[in-house]
Backbone as a ProteinNet text record, in pm:
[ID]
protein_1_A
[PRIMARY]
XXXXXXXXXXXXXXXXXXXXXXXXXXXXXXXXXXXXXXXXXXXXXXXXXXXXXXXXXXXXXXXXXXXXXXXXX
[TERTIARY]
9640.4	9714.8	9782	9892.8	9991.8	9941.9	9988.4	9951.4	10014.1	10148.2	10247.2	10163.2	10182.7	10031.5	9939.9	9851.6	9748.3	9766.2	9866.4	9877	9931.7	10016.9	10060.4	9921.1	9851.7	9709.9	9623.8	9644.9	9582.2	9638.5	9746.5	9836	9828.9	9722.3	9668.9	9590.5	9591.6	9444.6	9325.7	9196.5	9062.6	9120.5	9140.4	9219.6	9268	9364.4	9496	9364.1	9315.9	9280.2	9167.1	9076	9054.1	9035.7	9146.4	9243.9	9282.5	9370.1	9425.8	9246.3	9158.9	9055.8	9001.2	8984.3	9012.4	9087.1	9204.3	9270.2	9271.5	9234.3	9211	9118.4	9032.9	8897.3	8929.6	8975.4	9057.1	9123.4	9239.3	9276.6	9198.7	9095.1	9016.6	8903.3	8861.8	8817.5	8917.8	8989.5	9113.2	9136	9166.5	9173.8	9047.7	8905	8760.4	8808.9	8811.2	8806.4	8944.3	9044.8	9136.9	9074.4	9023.1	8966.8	8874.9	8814.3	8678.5	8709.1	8828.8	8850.6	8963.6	9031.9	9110.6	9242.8	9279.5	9426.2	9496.4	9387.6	9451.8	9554.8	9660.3	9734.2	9717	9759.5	9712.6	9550.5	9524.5	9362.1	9324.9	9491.8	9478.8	9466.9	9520.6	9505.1	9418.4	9292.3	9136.8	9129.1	9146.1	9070.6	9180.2	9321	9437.6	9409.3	9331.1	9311.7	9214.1	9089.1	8949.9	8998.6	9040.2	9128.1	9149.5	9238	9294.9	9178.6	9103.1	9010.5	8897.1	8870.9	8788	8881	8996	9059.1	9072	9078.1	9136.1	8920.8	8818.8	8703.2	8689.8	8729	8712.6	8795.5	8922.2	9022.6	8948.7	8892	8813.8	8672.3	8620	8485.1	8500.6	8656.6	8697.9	8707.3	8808.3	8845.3	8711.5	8614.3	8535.8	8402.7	8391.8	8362.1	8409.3	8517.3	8629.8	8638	8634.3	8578.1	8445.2	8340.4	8197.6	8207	8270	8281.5	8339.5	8470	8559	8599.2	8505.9	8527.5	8643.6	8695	8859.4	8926.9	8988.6	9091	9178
10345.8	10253.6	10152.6	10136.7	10068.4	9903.8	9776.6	9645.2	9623.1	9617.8	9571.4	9641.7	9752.4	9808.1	9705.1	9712.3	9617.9	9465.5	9453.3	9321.8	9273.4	9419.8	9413.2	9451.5	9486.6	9494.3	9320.6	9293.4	9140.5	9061.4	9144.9	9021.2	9042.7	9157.9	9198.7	9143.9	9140.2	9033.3	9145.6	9088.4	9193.1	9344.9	9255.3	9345.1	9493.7	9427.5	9543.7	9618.5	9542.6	9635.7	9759	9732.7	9823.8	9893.7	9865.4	9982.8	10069.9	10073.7	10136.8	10159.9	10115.3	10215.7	10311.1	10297.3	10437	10557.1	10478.9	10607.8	10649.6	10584.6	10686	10762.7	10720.3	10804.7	10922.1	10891.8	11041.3	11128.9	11061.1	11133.8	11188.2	11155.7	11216.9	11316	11310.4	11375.9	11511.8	11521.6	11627.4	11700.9	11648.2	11694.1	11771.8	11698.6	11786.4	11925.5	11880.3	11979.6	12111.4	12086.4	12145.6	12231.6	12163.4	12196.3	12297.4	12257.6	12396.5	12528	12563.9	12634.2	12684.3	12642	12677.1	12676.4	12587	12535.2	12435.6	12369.1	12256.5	12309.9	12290	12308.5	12233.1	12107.4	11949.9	11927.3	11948.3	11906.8	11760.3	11729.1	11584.1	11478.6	11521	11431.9	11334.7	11443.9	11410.3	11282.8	11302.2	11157.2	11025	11032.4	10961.8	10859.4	10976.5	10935.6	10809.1	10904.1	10830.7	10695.7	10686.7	10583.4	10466.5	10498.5	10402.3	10362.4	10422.5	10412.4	10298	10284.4	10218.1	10078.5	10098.7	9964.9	9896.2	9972.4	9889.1	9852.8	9901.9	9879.4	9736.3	9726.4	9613.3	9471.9	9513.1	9380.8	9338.3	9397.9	9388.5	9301.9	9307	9245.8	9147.4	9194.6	8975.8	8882.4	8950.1	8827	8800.1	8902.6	8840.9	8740.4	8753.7	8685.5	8504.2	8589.7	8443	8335	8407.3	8349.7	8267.8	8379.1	8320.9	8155.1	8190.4	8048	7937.6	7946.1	7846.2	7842.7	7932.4	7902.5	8014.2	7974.7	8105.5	8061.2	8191.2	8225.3	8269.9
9478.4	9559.7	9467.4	9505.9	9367.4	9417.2	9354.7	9373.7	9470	9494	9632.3	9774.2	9772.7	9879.8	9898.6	9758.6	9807.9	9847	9819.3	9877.4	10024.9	10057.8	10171.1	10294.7	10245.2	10309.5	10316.5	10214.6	10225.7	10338.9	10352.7	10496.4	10642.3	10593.8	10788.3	10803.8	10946.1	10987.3	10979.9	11025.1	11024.6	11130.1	11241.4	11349.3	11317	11261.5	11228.2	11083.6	10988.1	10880.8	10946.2	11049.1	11073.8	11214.3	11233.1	11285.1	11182.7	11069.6	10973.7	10893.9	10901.5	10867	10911.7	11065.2	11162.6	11116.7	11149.4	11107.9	11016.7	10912.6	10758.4	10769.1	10784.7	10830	10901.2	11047.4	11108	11060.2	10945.5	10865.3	10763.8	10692.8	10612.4	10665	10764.3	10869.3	10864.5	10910.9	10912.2	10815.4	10674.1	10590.1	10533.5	10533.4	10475	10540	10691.8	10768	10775.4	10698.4	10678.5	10552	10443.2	10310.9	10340.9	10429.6	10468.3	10511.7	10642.2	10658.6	10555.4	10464.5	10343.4	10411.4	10487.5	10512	10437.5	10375.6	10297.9	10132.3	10148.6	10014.2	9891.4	9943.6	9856.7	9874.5	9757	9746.6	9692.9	9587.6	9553	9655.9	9811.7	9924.1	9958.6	9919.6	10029.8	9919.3	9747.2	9708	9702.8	9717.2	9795.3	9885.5	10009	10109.4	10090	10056.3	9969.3	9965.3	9853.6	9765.4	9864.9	9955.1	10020.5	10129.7	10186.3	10277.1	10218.2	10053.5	9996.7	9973.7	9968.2	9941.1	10061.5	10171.6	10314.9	10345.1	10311.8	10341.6	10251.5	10127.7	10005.3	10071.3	10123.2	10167.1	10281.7	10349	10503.6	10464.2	10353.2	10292.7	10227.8	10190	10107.8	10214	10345.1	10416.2	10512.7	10540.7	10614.8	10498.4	10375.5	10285.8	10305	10278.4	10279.8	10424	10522.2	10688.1	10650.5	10599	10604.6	10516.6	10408.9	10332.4	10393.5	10427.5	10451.8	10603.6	10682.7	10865.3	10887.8	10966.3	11009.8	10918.1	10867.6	10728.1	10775.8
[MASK]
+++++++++++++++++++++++++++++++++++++++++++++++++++++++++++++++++++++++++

C-alpha cells in the first residue's frame, strides 16, 4: 500500500474504515476460495489483499487508541 493510500485511510472515520474492512475480508474470502478450487490466475492478489486488510485493521487501532487518550478524535 503506497503512503498517499495510507493516508487517505487516516481520513475515514471508524465507520467508514470498517466497512472497507468487511469488504476486504469478503474479498479475501473470495479469492482463498477462488485459489482452492484453481480459478484464481493472480496469486499475488490474496497477499495485496492481505496487505491492505492489515493496514485498514492498524489505522482502525490508532484512531480508536487515539479516542481512548484524548476523548472523541
Amino acid at each position: 500500500m503506497k503512503r498517499d493510500e495510507l493516508t487517505k485511510l487516516r481520513d475515514y472515520t471508524i465507520a467508514e474504515l470498517e466497512k472497507r474492512a468487511r469488504e476486504t475480508k469478503e474479498e479475501l474470502f473470495n479469492l482463498r476460495f477462488q485459489l482452492r478450487t484453481g480459478h484464481l490466475s493472480d496469486f499475488s492478489r490474496v497477499k495485496a489483499v492481505r496487505r491492505v486488510y492489515a493496514c485498514i485493521q492498524t489505522v482502525i487501532s490508532e484512531k480508536r487508541l487515539a479516542e481512548a487518550k484524548h476523548g472523541a478524535a
